[in-house]
N, C-alpha and C positions, 0 to 999 in steps of 0.2 A: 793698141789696146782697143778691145772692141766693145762696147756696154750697151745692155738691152733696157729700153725703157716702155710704156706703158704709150702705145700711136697718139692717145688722146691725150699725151701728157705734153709730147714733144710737140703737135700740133699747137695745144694753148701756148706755149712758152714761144713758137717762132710767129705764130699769129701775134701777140705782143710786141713782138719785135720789128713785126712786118709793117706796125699799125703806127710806131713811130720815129716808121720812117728810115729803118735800118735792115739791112738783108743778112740773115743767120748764115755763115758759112759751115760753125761747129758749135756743138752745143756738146755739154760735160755734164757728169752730174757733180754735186756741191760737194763729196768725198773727194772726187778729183781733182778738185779746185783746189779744196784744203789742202792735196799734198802737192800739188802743182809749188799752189804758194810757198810751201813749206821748204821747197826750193833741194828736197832729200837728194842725196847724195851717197854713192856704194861705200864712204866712209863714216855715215852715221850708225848707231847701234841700231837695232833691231827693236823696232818701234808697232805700238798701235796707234793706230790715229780712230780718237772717235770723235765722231761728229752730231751731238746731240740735237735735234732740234725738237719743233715743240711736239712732232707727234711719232717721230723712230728716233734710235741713234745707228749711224750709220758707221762699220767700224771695218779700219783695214789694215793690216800689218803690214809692214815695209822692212827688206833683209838686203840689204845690200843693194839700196835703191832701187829695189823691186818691188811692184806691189806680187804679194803673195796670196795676201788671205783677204777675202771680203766677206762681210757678214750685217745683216740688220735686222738691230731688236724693235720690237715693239715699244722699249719705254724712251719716253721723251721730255720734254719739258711742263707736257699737260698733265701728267702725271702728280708732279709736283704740287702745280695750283691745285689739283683736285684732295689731293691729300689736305691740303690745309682747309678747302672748304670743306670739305665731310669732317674731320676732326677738330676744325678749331670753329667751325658755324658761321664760316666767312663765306660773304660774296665773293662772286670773280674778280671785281676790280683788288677788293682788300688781299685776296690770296695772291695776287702778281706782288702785288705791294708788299706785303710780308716775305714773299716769297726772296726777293728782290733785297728787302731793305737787310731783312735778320738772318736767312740762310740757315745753315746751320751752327751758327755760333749760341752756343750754351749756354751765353751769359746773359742774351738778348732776349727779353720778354718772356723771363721769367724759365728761359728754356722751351718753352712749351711749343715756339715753331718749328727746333729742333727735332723736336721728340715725334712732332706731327708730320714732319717729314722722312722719319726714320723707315717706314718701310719701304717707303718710293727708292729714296738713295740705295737701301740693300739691295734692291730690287736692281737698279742702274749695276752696283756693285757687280750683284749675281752676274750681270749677263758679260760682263766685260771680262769678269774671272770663267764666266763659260768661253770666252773666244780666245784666249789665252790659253787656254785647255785644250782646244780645239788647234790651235794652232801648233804648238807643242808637242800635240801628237802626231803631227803629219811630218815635223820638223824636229827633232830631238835636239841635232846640233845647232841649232840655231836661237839660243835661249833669247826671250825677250828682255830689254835691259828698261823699258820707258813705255810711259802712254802718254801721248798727247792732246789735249782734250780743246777741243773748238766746236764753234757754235754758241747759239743762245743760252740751252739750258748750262752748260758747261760754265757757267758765269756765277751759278748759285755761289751764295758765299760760304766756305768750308768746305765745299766740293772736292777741291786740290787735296788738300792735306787728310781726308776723312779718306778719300779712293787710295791715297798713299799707305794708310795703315790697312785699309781693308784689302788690299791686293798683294803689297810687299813690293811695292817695285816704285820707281820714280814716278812720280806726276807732274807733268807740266801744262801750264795755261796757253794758248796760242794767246797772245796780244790782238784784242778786235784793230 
């Protein structure tokens, strides 16, 4: 597999590496890692892997231990903090914090982090159901059964369960 990344991107990342002291033979990006880790096998169903972090999420399907489909959106985990601070009139620090502490649970502070989060998650929602769409159409027989979801943002609370109803398909958490 071969993946194109940005010269001054791989340059910072093996400068880093060089400076303590270790020599970069291969470098991957974090999508790759995650399905690396994921340990996927041509007997797992037909999966997305997305990989949320704070500023894309990075999303890839896998069909019979293949990666088939790659794709990256724009929203991320800053997303989130920012919705809380424009709607609830929070600092940075309090929007990690809220973000973190109450997620989307309904019950939690009155709801109102919930509700304050609500366009951002649709938002996450929309694009995962756009890649799912996207994939689907290139693949008819190859129905998606699961999404896998790793990373930072992927940590919000009621994330799992809320992309489960909003998508119709299984959700699962990678274990940090």
């Amino acid at each position: 597999l071969l993946v194109g990344a940005r010269k001054n991107v791989v340059e910072r990342y093996a400068d880093a590496l060089i400076n303590i002291g270790t020599e970069p033979v291969v470098l991957e990006t974090q999508l790759i890692s995650v399905i690396r880790a994921l340990d996927v096998t041509n007997t797992d169903p037909t999966s997305l892997i997305a990989n949320p972090g704070a500023n894309t999420a990075d999303v890839a399907v896998i069909d019979q231990g293949e990666l088939q489909f790659v794709a990256t959106s724009q929203i991320g985990g800053k997303i989130f903090s920012k919705a809380l601070e424009q709607n609830l009139s929070l600092d940075a620090n309090q929007a990690e914090q809220y973000k973190r502490q109450y997620g989307l649970d309904a019950s939690q502070f009155e709801g109102k982090v919930a509700a304050a989060l609500k366009g951002a998650t649709d938002s996450l929602a929309d694009e995962l159901a756009k890649a799912i769409r996207d994939f689907q159409s290139q693949n008819p027989d190859s129905p998606l059964k699961r999404v896998v979801l790793a990373g930072g943002a992927s940590q919000l609370p009621g994330l799992t369960q809320y992309l489960t109803n909003k998508l119709s398909v299984e959700v699962l958490l990678v274990d940090p």
